[in-house]
C-alpha positions as CSV (number, residue, x, y, z in Angstrom):
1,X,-11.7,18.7,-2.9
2,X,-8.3,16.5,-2.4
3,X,-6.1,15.4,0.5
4,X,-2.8,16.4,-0.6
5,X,0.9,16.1,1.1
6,X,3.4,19.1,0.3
7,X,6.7,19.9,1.7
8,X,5.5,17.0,4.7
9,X,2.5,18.3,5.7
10,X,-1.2,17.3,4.5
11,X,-3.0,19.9,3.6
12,X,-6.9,20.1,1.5
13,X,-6.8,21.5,-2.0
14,X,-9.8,23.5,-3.7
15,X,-9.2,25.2,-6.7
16,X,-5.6,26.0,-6.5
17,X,-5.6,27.0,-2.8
18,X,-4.1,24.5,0.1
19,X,-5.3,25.3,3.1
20,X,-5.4,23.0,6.8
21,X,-8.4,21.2,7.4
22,X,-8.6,22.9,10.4
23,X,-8.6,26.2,9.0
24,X,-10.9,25.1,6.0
25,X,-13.7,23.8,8.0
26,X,-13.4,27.3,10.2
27,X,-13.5,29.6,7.2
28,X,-10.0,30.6,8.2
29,X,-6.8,31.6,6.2
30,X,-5.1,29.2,3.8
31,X,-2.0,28.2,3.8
32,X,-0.8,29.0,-0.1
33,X,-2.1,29.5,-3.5
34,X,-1.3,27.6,-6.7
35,X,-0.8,29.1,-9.9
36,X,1.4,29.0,-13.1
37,X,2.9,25.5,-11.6
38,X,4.2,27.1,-8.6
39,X,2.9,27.2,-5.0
40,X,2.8,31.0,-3.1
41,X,2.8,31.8,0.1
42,X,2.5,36.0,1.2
43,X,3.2,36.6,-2.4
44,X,6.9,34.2,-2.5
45,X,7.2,31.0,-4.4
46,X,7.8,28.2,-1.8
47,X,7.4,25.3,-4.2
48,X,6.3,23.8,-6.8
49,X,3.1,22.2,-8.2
50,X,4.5,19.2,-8.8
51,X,5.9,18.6,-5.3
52,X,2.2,18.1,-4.4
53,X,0.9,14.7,-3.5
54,X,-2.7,13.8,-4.3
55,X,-3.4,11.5,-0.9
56,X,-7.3,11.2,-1.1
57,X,-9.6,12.5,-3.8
58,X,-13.3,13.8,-3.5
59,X,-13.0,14.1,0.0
60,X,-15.7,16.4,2.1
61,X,-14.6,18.4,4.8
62,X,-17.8,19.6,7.0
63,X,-18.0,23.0,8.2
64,X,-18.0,24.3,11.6
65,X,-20.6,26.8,12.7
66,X,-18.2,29.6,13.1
67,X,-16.8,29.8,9.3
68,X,-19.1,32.3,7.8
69,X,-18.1,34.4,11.3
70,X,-14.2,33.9,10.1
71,X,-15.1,34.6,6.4
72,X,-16.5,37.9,7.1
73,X,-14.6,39.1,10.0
74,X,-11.3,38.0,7.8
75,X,-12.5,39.5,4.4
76,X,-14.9,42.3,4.8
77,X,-13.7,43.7,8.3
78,X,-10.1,43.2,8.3
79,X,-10.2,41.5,11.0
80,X,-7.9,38.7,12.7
81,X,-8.6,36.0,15.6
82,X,-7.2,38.8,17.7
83,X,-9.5,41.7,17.0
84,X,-12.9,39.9,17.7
């Protein structure tokens, strides 16, 4: 896992997805997805790979108690931090 900076903002990268720490460690949504050089967000490019800076690599993010919660609820049910 990496530290990176895009468009301003850090972000953590894990095979080709940025998401927010915050967000990582709480099994929630990421921010964009990398692929073919380009970074997507909902399906539209909003940059490119390039414009990524590595900041840290091999970093370790811990995980809060509530991501495997988030990862189901988000994935199998549907569901967002409003419907549970």
């Amino acid at each position: 896992m990496k530290r990176v900076k895009f468009q301003g903002k850090e972000y953590v990268e894990l095979g080709g997805v940025l998401a927010t720490e915050e967000n990582y460690s709480h099994g929630k949504p990421a921010y964009a997805s990398i692929f073919n050089g380009k970074v997507y967000r909902f399906g539209e490019v909003i940059g490119a790979e390039r414009q990524i800076e590595v900041i840290e690599e091999n970093i370790d993010v811990p995980i809060a108690k509530d991501a495997m919660n988030n990862l189901l609820n988000g994935f199998l049910l549907g569901l967002g931090d409003d419907d549970v």
